[in-house]
PyMOL Python script that loads the backbone (N, CA, C, O; Angstrom):
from pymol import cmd

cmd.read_pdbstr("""\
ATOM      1  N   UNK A   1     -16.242  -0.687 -26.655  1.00  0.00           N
ATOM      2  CA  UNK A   1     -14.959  -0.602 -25.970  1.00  0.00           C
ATOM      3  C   UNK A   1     -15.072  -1.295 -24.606  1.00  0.00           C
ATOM      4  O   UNK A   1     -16.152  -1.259 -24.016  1.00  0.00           O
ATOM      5  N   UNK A   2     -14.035  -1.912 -24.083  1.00  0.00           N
ATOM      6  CA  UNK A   2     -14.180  -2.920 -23.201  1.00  0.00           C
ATOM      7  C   UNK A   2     -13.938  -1.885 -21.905  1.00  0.00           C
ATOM      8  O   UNK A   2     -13.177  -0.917 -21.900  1.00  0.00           O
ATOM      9  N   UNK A   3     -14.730  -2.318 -20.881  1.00  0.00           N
ATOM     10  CA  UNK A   3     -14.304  -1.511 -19.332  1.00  0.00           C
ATOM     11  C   UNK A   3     -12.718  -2.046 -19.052  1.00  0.00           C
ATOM     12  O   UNK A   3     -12.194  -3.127 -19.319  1.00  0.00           O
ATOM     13  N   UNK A   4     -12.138  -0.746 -18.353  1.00  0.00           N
ATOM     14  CA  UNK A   4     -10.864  -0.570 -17.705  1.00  0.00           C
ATOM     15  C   UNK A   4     -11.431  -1.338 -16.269  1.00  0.00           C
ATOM     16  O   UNK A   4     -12.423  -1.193 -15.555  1.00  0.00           O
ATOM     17  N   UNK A   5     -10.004  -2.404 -16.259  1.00  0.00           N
ATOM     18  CA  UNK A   5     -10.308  -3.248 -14.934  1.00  0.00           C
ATOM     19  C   UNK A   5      -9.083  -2.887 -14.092  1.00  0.00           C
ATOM     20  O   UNK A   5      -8.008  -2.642 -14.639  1.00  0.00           O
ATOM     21  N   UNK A   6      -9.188  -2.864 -13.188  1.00  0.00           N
ATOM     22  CA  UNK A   6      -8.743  -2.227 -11.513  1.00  0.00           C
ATOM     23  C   UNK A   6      -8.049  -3.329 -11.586  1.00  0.00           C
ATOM     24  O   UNK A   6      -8.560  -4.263 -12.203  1.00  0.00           O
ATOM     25  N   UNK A   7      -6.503  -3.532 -10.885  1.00  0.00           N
ATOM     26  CA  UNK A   7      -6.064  -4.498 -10.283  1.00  0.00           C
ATOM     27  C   UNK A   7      -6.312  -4.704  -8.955  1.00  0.00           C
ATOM     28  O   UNK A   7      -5.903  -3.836  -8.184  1.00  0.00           O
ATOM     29  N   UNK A   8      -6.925  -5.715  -8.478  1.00  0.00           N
ATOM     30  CA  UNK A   8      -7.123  -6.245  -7.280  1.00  0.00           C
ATOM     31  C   UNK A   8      -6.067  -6.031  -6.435  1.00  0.00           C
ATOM     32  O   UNK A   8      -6.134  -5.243  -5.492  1.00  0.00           O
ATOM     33  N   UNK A   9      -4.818  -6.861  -6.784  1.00  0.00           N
ATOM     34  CA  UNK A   9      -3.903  -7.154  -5.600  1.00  0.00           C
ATOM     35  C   UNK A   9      -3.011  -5.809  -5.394  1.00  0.00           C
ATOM     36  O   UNK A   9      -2.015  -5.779  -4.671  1.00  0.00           O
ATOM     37  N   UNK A  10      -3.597  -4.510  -6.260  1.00  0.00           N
ATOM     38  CA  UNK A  10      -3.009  -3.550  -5.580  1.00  0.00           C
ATOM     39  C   UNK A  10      -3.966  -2.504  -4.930  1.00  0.00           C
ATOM     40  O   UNK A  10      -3.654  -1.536  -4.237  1.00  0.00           O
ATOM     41  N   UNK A  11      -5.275  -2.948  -5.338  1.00  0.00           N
ATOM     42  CA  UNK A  11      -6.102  -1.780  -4.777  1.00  0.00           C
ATOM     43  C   UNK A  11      -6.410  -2.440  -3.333  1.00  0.00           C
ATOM     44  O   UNK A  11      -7.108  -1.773  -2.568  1.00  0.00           O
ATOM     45  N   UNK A  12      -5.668  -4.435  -2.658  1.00  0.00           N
ATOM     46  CA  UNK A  12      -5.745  -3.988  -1.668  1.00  0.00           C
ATOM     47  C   UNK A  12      -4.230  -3.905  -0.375  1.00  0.00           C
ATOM     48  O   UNK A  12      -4.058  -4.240   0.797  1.00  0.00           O
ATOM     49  N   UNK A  13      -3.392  -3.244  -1.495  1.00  0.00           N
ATOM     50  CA  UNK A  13      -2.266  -2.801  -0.633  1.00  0.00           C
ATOM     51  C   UNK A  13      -2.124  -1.642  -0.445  1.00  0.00           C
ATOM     52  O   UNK A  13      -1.606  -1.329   0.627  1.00  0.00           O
ATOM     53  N   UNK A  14      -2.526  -0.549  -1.405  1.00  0.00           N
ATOM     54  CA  UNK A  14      -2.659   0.814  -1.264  1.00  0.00           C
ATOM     55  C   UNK A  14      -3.614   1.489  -1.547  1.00  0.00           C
ATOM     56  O   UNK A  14      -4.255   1.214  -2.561  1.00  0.00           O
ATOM     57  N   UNK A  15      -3.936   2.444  -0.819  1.00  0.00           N
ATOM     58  CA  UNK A  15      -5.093   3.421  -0.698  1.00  0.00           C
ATOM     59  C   UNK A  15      -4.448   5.002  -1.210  1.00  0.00           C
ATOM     60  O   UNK A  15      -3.325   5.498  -1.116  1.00  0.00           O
ATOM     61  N   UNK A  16      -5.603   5.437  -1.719  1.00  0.00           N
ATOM     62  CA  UNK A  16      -5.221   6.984  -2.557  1.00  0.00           C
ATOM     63  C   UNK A  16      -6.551   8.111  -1.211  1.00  0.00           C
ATOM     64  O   UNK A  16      -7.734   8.094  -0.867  1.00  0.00           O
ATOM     65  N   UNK A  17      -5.361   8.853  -0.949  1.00  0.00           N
ATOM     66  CA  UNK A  17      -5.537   9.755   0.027  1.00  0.00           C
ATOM     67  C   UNK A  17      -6.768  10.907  -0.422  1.00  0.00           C
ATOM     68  O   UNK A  17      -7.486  10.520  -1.344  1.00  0.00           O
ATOM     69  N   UNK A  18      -7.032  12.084   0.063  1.00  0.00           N
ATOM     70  CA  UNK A  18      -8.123  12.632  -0.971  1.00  0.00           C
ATOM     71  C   UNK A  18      -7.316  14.182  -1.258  1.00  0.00           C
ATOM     72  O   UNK A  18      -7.908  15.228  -1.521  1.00  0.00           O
ATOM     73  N   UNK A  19      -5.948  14.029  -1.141  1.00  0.00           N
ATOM     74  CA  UNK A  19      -5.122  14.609  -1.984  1.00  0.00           C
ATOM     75  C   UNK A  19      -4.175  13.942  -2.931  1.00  0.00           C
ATOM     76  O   UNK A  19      -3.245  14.494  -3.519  1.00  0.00           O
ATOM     77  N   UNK A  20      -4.458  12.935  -2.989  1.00  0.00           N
ATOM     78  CA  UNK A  20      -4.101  12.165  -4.264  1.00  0.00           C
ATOM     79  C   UNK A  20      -3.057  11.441  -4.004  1.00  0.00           C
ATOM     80  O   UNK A  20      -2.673  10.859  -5.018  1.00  0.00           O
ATOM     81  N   UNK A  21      -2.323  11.186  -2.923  1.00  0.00           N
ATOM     82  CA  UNK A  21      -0.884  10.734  -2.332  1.00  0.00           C
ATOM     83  C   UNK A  21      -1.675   8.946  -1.944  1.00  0.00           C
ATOM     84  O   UNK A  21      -2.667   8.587  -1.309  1.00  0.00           O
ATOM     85  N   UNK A  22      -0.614   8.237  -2.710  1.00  0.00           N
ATOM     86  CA  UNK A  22      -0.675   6.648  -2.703  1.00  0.00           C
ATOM     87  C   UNK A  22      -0.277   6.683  -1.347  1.00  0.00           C
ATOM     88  O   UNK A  22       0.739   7.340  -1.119  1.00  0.00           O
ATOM     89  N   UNK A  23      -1.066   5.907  -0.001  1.00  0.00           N
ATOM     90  CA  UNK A  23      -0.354   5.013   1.011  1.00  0.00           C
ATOM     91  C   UNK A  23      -0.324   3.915   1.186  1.00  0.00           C
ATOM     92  O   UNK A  23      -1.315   3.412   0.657  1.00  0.00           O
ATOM     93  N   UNK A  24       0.664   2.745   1.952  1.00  0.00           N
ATOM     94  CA  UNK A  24       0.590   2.027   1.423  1.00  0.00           C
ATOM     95  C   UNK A  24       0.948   1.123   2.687  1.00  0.00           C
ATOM     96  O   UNK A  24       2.038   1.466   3.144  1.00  0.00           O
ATOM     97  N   UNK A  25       0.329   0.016   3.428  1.00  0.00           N
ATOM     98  CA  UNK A  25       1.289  -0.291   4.695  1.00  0.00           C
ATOM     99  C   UNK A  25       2.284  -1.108   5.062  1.00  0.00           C
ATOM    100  O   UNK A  25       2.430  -2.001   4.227  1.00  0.00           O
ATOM    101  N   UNK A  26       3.097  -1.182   6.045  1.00  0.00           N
ATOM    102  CA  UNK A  26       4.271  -2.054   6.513  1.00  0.00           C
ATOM    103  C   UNK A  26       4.476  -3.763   6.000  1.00  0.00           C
ATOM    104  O   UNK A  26       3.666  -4.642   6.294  1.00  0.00           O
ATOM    105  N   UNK A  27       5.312  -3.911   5.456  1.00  0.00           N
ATOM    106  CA  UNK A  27       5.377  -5.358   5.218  1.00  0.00           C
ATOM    107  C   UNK A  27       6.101  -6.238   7.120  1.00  0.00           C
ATOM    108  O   UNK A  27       6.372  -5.670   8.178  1.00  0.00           O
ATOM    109  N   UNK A  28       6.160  -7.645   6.762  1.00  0.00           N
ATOM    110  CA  UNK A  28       6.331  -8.455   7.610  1.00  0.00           C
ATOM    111  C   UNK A  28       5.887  -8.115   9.095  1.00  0.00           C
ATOM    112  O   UNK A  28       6.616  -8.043  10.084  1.00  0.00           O
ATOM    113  N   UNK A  29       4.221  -7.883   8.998  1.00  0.00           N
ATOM    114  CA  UNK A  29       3.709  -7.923   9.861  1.00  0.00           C
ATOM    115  C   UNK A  29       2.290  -8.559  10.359  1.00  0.00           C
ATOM    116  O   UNK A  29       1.349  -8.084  10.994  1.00  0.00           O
ATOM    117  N   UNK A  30       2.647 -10.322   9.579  1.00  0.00           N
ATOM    118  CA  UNK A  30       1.397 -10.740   9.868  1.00  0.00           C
ATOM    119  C   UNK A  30       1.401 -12.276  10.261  1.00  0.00           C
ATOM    120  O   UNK A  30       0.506 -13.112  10.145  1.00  0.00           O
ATOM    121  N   UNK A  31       3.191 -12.429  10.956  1.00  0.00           N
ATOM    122  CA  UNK A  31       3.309 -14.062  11.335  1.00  0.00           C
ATOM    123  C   UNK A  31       4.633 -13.845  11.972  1.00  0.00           C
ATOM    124  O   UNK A  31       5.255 -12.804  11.762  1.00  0.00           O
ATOM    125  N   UNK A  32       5.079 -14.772  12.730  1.00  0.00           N
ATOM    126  CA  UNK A  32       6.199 -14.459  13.559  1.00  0.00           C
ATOM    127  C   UNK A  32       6.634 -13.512  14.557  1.00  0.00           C
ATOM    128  O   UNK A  32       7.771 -13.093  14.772  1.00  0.00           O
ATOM    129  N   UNK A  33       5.515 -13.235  15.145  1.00  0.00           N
ATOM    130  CA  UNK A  33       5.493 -11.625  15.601  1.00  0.00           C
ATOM    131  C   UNK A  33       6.183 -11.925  17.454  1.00  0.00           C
ATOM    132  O   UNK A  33       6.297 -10.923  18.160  1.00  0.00           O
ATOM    133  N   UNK A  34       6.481 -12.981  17.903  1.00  0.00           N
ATOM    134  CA  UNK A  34       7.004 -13.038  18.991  1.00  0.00           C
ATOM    135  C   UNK A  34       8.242 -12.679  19.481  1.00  0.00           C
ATOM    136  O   UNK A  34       8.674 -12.227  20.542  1.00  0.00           O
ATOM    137  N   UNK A  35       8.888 -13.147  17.948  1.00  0.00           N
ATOM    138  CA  UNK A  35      10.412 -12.533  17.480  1.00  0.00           C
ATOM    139  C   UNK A  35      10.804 -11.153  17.887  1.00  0.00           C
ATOM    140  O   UNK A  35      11.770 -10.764  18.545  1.00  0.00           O
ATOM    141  N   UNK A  36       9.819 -10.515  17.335  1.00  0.00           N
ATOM    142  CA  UNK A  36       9.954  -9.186  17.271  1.00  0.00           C
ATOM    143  C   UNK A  36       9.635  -8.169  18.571  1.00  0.00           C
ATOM    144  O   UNK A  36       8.783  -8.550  19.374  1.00  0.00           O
ATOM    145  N   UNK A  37      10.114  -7.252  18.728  1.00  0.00           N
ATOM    146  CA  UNK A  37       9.859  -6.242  20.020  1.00  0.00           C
ATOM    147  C   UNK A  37       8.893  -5.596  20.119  1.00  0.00           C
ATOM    148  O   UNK A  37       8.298  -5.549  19.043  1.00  0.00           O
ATOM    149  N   UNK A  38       8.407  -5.043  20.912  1.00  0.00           N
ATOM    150  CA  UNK A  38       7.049  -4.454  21.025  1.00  0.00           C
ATOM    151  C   UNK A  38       7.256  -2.785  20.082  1.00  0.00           C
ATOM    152  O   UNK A  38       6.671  -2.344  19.093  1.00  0.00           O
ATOM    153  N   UNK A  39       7.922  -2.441  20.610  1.00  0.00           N
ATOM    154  CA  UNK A  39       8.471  -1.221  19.863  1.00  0.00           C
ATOM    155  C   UNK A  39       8.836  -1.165  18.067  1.00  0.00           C
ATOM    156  O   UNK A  39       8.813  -0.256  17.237  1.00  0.00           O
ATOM    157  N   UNK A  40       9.155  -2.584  18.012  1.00  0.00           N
ATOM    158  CA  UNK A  40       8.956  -3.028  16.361  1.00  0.00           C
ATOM    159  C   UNK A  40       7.724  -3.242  15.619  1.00  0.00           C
ATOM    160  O   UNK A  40       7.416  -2.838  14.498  1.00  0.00           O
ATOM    161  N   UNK A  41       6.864  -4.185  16.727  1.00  0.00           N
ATOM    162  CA  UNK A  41       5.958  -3.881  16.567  1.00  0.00           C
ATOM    163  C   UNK A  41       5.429  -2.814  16.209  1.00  0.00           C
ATOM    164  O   UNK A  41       4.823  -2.829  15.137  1.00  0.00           O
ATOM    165  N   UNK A  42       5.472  -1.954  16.746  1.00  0.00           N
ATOM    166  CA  UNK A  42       4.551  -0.704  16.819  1.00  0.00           C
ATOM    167  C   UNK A  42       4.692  -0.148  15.605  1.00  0.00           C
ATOM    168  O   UNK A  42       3.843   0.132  14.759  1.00  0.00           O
ATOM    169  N   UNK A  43       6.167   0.014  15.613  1.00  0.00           N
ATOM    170  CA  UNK A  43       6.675   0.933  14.262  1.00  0.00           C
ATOM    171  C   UNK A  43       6.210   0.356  12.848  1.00  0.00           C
ATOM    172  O   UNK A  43       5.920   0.900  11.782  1.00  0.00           O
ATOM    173  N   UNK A  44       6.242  -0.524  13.132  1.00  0.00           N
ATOM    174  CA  UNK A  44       5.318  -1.321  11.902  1.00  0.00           C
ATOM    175  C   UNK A  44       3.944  -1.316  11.604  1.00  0.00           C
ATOM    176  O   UNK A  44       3.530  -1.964  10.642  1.00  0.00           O
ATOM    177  N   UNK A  45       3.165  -0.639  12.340  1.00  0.00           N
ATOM    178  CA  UNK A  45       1.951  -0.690  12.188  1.00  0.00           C
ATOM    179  C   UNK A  45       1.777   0.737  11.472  1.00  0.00           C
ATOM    180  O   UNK A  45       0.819   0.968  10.734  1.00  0.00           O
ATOM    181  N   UNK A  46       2.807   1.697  11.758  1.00  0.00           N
ATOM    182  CA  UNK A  46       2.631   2.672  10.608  1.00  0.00           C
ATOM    183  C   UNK A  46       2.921   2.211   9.091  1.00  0.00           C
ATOM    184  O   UNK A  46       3.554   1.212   8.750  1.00  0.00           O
ATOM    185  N   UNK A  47       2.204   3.338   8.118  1.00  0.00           N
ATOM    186  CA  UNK A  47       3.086   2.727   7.004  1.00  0.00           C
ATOM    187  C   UNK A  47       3.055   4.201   6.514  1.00  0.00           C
ATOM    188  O   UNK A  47       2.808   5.159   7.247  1.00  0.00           O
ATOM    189  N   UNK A  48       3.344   4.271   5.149  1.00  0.00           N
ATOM    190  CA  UNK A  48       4.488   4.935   4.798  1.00  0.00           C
ATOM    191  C   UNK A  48       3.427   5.601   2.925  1.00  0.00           C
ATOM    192  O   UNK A  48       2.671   4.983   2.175  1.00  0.00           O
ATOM    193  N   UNK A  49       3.804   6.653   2.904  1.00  0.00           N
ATOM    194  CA  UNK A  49       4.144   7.207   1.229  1.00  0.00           C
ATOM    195  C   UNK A  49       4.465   6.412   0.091  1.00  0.00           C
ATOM    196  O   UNK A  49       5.676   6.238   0.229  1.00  0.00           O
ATOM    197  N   UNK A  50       4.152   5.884  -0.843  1.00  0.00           N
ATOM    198  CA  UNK A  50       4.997   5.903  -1.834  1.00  0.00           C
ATOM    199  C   UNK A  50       5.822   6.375  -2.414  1.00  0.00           C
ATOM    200  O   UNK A  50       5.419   7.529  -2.271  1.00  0.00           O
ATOM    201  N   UNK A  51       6.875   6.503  -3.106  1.00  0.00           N
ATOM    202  CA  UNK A  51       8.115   7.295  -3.718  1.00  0.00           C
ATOM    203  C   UNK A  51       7.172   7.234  -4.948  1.00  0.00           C
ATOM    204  O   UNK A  51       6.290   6.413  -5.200  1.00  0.00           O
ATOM    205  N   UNK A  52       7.580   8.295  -5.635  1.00  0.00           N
ATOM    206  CA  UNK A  52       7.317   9.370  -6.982  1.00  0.00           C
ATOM    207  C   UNK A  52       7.323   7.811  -8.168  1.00  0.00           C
ATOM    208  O   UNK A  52       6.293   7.416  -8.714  1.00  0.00           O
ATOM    209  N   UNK A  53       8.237   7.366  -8.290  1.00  0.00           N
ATOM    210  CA  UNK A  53       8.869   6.528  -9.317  1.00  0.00           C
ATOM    211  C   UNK A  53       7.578   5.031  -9.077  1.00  0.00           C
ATOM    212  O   UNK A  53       7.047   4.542 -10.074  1.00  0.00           O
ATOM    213  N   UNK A  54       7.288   4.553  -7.789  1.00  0.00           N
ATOM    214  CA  UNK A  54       6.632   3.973  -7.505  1.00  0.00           C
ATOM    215  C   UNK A  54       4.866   4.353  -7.691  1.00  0.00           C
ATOM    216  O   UNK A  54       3.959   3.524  -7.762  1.00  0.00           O
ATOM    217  N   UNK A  55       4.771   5.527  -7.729  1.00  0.00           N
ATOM    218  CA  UNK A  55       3.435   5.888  -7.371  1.00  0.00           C
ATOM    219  C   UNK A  55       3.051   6.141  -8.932  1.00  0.00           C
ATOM    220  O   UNK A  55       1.920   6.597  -9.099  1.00  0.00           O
ATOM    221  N   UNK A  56       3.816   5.915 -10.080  1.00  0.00           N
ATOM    222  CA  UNK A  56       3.215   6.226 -11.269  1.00  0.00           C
ATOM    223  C   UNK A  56       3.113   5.032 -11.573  1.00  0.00           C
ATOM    224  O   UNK A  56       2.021   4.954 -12.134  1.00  0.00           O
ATOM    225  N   UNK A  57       3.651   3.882 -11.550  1.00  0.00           N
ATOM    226  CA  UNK A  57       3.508   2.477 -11.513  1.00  0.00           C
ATOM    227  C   UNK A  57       2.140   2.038 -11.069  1.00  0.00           C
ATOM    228  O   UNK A  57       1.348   1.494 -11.838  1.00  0.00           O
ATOM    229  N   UNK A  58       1.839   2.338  -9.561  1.00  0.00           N
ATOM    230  CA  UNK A  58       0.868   2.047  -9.202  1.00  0.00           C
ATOM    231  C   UNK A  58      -0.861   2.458  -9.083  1.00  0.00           C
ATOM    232  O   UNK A  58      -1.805   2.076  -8.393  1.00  0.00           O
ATOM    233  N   UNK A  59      -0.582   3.745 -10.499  1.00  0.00           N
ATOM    234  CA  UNK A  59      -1.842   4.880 -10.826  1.00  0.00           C
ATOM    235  C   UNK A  59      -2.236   3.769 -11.758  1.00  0.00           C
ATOM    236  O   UNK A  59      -3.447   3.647 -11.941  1.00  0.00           O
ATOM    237  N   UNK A  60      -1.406   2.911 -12.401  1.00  0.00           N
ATOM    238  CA  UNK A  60      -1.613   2.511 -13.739  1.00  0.00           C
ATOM    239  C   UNK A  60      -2.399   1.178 -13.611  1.00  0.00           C
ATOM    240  O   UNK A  60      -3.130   0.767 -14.512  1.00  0.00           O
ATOM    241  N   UNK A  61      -2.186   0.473 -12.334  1.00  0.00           N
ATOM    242  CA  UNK A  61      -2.824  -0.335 -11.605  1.00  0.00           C
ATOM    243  C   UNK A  61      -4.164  -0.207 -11.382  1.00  0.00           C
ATOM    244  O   UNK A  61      -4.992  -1.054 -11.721  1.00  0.00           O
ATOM    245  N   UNK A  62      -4.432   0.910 -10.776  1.00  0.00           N
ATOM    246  CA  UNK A  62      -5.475   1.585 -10.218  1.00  0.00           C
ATOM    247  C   UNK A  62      -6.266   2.416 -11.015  1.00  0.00           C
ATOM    248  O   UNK A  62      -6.493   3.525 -10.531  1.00  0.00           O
ATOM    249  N   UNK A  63      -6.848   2.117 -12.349  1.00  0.00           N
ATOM    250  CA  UNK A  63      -7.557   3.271 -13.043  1.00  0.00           C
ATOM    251  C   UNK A  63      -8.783   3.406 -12.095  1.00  0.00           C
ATOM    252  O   UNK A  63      -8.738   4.483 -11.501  1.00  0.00           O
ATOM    253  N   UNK A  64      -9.807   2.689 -11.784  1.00  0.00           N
ATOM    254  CA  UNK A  64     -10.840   2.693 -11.597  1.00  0.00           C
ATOM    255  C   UNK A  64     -10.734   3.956 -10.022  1.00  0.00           C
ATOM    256  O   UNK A  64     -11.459   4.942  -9.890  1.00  0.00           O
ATOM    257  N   UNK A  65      -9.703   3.538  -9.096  1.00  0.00           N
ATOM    258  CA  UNK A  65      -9.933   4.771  -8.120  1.00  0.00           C
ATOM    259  C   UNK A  65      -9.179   6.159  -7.925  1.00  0.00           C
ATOM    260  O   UNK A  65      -9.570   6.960  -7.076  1.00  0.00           O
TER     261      UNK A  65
END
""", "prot")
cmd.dss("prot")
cmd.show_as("cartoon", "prot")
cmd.util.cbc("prot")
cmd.orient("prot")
């Protein structure tokens, strides 16, 4: 039986918490950044939960972690 392979391009957008909750971080924050306010900045450097509907999508991605 062949090994279960991990998708790359999602194991490196989201990380699994060690209660099991997908996070995942801020988009449009890695060019054009002069545009933007410091305070936008900032807020962007948080990121955020996945939604329920999203996070079973992205288990399926992720066998290996």
């Amino acid at each position: 039986m062949p090994k279960i392979k991990t998708n790359k391009t999602a194991a490196k957008r989201f990380r699994i918490t060690g209660t099991g909750k997908i996070m995942r971080c801020s988009t449009r924050l890695n060019h054009l950044m002069i545009s933007k306010s410091s305070s936008r900045r900032r807020r962007l450097t948080a990121g955020g939960q996945v939604t329920k509907g999203e996070a079973k999508r992205i288990r399926r991605m992720l066998p290996g972690i």
